[in-house]
NUFILUM-118511 format. One record per residue (C-alpha): residue number from 1; x, y, z. Coordinates in nm, 3 decimals. Example, Ala and Ser with C-alpha at 12.3 -4.5 7.8 and 13.67 -1.06 7.14 Angstrom:
2
1, 1.230, -0.450, 0.780 .
2, 1.367, -0.106, 0.714 .
END
This chain:
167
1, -4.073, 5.592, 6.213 .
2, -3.921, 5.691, 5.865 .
3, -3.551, 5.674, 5.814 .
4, -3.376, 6.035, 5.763 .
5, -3.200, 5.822, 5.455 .
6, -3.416, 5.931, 5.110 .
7, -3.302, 5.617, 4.987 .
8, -3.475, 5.396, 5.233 .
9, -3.798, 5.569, 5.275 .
10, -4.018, 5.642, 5.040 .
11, -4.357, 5.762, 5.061 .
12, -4.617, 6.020, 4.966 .
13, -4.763, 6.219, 5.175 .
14, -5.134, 6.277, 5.165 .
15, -5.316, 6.473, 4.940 .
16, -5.653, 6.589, 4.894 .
17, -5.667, 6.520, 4.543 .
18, -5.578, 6.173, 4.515 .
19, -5.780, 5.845, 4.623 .
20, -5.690, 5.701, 4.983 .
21, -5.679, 5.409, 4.915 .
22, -5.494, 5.475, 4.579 .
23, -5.258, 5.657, 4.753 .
24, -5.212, 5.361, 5.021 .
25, -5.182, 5.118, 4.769 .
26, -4.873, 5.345, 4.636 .
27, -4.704, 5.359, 4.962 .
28, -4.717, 4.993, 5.006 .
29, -4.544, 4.975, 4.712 .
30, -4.306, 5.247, 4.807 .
31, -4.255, 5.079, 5.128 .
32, -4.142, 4.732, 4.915 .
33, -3.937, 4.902, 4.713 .
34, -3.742, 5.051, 5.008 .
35, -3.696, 4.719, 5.183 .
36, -3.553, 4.621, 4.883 .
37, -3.317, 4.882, 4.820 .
38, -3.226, 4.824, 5.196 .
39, -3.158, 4.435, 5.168 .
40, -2.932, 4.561, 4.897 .
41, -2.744, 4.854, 5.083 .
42, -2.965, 5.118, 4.966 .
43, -2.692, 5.359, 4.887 .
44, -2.403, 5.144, 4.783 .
45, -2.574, 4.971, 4.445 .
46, -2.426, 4.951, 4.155 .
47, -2.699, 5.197, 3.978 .
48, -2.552, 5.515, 3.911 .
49, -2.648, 5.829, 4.087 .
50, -2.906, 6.045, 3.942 .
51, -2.859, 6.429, 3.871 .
52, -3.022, 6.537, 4.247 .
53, -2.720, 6.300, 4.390 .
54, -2.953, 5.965, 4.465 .
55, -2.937, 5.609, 4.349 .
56, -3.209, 5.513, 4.104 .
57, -3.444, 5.227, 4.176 .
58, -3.647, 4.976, 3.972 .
59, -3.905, 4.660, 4.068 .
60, -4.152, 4.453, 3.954 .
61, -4.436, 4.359, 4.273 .
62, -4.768, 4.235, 4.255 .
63, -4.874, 4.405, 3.942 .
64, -4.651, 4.689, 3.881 .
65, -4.369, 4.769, 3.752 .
66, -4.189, 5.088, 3.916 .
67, -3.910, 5.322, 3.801 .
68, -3.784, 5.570, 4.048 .
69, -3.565, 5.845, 4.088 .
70, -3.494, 6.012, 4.420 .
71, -3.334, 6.374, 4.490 .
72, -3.405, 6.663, 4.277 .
73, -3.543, 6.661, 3.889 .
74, -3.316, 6.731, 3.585 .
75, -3.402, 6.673, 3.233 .
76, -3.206, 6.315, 3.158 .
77, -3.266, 6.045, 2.915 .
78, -3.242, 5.661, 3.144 .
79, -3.329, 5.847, 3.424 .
80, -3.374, 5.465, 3.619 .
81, -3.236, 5.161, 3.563 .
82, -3.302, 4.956, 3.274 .
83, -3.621, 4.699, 3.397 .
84, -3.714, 4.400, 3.250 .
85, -4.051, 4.306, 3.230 .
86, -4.273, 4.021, 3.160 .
87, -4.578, 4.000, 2.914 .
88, -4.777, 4.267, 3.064 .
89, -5.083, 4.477, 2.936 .
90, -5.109, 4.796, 3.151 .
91, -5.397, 4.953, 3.280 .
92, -5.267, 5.241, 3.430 .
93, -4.948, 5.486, 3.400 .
94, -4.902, 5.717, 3.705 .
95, -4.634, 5.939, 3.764 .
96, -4.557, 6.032, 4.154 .
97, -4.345, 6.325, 4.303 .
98, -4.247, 6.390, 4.661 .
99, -4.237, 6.776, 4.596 .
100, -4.437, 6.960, 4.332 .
101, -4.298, 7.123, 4.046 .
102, -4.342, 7.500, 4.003 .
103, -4.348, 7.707, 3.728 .
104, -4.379, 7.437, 3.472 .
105, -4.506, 7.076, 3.469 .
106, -4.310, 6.734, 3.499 .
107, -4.340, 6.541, 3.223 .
108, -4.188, 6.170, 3.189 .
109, -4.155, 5.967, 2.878 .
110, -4.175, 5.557, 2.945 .
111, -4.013, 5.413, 2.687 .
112, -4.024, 5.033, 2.523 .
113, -3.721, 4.868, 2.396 .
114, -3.619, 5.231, 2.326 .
115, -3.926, 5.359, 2.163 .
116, -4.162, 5.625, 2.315 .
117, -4.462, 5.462, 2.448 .
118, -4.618, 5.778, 2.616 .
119, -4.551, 6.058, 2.861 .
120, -4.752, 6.131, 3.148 .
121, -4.750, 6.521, 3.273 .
122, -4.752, 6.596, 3.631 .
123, -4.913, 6.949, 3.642 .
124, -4.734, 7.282, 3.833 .
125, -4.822, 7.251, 4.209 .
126, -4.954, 6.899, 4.152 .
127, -4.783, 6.541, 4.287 .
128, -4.926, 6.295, 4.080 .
129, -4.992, 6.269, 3.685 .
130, -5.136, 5.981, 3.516 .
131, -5.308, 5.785, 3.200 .
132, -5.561, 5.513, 3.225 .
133, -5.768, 5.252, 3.006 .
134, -5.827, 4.957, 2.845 .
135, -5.630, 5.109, 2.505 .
136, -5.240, 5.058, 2.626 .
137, -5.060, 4.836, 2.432 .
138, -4.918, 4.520, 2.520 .
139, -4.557, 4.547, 2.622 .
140, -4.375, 4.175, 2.527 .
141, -4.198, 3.955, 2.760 .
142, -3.835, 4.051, 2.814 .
143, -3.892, 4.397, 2.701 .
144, -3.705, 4.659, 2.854 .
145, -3.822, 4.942, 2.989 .
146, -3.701, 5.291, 3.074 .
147, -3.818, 5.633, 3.218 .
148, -3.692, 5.946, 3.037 .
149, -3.725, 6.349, 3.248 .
150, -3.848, 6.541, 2.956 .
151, -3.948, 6.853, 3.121 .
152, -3.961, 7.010, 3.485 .
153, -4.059, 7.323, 3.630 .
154, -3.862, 7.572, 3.570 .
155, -3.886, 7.733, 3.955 .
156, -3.864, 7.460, 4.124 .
157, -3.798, 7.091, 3.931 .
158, -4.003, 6.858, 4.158 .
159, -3.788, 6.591, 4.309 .
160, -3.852, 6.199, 4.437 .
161, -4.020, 6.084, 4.075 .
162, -4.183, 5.746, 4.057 .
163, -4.332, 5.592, 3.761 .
164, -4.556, 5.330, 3.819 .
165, -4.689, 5.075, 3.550 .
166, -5.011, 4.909, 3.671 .
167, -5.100, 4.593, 3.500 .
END
């Protein structure tokens, strides 16, 4: 049964227009990141608190890195926590939200050692956004990386962001 804490359960709900078994594959993740954050205290790290009021997150499991950001959207630069990551190649960028954005899209920049390496969109009314292919560049060992909130809708912001890098 999920936890009434945002910070120690995460996952999507389903949706019509994404995969199954994508979307399972998500919430496993989801689910690993939120046993983290709870072997950690959830609420009491160190990360600072992001503009909706809730604690950041950040991993690296089985092929994919993951920024989050719980709570309610705001346009912020280092929206996550700085995250190392190892020599990676990725083959897919997808950007997750709990709730929708209306009137206006989502759109997050990932960011290399603190250049732009692309933004995915998240479309009005939409909860997932992403880029695929064999044409992303390699990202070198020890590079860090970070999530910036470039837009949100203008109604309604979206809330619960994660990025997720698939390599």
């Amino acid at each position: 049964m999920p936890s009434t804490n945002a910070h120690t359960w995460l996952e999507l709900p389903p949706n019509k227009n994404v995969d199954p078994a994508f979307l399972r594959q998500v919430n496993d993740s989801m689910r690993e990141i939120a046993r983290q954050l709870d072997s950690i205290g959830g609420a009491s790290s160190s990360a600072a608190p992001a503009a909706g009021g809730s604690t950041p997150a950040q991993a690296i499991t089985g092929g994919e890195a993951v920024l989050s950001v719980g709570g309610t959207l705001a346009i912020q630069s280092n929206a996550a926590p700085l995250l190392t990551v190892p020599a990676i190649t990725p083959v897919s960028i997808t950007a997750l939200v709990k709730q929708a954005p209306q009137g206006g899209s989502v759109q997050v920049q990932l960011n290399v050692a603190g250049q732009k390496y692309l933004t995915v969109t998240v479309a009005q009314g939409q909860t997932s956004g992403s880029a695929t292919g064999s044409s992303f560049a390699a990202i070198a060992a020890g590079s860090l990386l970070t999530m910036d909130i470039v837009a949100v809708g203008t109604t309604f912001p979206g809330s619960d962001l994660s990025l997720i890098v698939g390599f």
